[in-house]
Structures are given as C-alpha cells and as structure tokens.
C-alpha positions as CSV (number, residue, x, y, z in Angstrom):
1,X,101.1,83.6,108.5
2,X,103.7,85.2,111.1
3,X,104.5,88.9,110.2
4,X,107.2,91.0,111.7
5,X,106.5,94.4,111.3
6,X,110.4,96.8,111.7
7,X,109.6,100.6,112.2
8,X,110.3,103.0,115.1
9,X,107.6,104.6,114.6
10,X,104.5,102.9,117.0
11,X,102.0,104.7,115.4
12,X,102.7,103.5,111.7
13,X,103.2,100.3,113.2
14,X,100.0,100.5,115.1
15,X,98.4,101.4,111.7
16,X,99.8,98.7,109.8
17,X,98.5,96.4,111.5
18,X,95.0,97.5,110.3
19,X,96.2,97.7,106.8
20,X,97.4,93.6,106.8
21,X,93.9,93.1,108.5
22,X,92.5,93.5,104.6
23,X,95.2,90.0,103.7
24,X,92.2,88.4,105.3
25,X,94.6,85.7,106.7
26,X,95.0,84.3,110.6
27,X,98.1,86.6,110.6
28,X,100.5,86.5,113.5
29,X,101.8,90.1,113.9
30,X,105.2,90.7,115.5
31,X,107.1,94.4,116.2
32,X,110.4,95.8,116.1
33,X,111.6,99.5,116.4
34,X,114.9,99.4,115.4
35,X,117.3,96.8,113.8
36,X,119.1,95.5,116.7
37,X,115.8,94.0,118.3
38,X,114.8,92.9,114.3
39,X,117.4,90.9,114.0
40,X,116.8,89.1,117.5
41,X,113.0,89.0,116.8
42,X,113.9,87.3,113.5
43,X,116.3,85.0,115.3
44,X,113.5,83.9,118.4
45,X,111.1,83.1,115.2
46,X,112.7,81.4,112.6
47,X,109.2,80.2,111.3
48,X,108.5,83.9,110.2
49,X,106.5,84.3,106.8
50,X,106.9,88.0,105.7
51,X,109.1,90.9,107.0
52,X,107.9,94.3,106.7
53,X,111.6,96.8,106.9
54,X,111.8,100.4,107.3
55,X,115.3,102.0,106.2
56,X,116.1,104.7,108.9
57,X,115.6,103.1,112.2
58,X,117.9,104.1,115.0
59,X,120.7,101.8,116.3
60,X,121.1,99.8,113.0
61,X,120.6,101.3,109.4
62,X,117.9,99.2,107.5
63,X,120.3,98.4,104.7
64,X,123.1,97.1,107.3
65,X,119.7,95.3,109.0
66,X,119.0,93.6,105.2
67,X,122.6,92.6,104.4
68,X,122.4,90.3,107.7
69,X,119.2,89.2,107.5
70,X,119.7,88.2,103.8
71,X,122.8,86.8,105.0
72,X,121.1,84.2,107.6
73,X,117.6,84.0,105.9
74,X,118.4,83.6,103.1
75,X,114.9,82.3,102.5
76,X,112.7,85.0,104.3
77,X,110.8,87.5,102.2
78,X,111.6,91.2,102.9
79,X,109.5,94.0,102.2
80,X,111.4,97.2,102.6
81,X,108.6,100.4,103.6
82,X,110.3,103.3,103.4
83,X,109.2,106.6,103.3
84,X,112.0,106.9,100.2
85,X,110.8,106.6,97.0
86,X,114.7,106.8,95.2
87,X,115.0,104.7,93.0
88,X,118.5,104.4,94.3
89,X,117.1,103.3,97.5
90,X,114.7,101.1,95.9
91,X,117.6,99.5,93.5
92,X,120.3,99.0,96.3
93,X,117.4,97.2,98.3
94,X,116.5,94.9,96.0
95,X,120.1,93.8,94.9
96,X,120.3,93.6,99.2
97,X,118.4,90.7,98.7
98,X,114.5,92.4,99.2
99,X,111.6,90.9,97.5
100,X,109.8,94.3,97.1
101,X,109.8,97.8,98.1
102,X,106.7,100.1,98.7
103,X,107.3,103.5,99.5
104,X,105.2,104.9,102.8
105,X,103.6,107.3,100.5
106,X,101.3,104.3,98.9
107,X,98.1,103.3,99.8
108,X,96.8,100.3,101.8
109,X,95.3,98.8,98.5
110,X,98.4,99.2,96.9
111,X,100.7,98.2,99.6
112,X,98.2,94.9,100.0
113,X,98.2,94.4,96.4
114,X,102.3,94.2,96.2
115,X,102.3,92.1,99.1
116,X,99.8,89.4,97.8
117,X,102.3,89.2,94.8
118,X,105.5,88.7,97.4
C-alpha cells in the first residue's frame, strides 16, 4: 500500500508514520509539506493507495489542494487530518470529494480504525 502523508509539520509527519505502522500492512510511506509539492508527489505516483491531507499548509490551501486532486484522481481516497474539528470544515471536505475526515485531536486507534473503513 503506497501512502502519501501532506503536512508541514515534520514532526506530526514523523509521528504518523508510527501511527500507520499499527495497519500492519508493507506500507509505502511518501511526504509532502505543502500542496504544491502534493500535487506533484501525487502526479510522480499515480499508483498511490491512500492520501493523508492537512487543511492549512503554506503555498496552497488544503481545500484548493482537494478540488485538484479530486479533479485528476478522481479515484484516489483522501483523508483530510486537520487539526479542525468544524463541522463546516469537515462538511465542505467531504462534498470536496474526501473519503473521511479525522480531526488531529483523535487518537491513533481511532484514526486507524477510520482508515481501515476508507
């Protein structure tokens, strides 16, 4: 499974990694930090499984990021993390064309447990 994992923040994306460790699958794990190099990570791996999307990066705003994405993958499953938990937000990404949303402030179980449903 080939994972792409869009934050700027190295740390959390650093610790993600850890957390997709407990999918206990041979995961491929790819990183962005913003949505300009997202979308060309996406575009040098069209074979990816699951994308992992935080809202406020710098240089592209997630949702702008999601509206292209959706728009040329149509077919990729997108997992917004977000340390938002509107339900605006969380209603605007979905109708964006994201399979799920999981706010930051969620566990690793619980965050593991929505994406074994996506």
């Amino acid at each position: 499974m080939k994972v792409l994992i869009a934050d700027d923040h190295a740390l959390f994306r650093e610790g993600l990694r850890h957390v997709l460790d407990a999918l206990g699958q041979s995961l491929t794990i790819l990183e962005a930090a913003d949505g300009r190099q997202t979308l060309a990570t996406a575009e040098q791996h069209p074979d990816l499984d699951l994308l992992l999307l935080d809202l406020a990066m710098p240089g592209m705003h997630g949702f702008d990021t999601l509206d292209v994405l959706s728009e040329r993958y149509p077919t990729l499953a997108v997992v917004i993390l977000s340390a938002s938990n509107q339900l605006s937000d969380m209603q605007r990404a979905m109708d964006k064309g994201a399979m799920g949303f999981i706010p930051k402030c969620s566990t690793g179980v619980a965050m593991i447990g929505a994406l074994q449903l996506v």
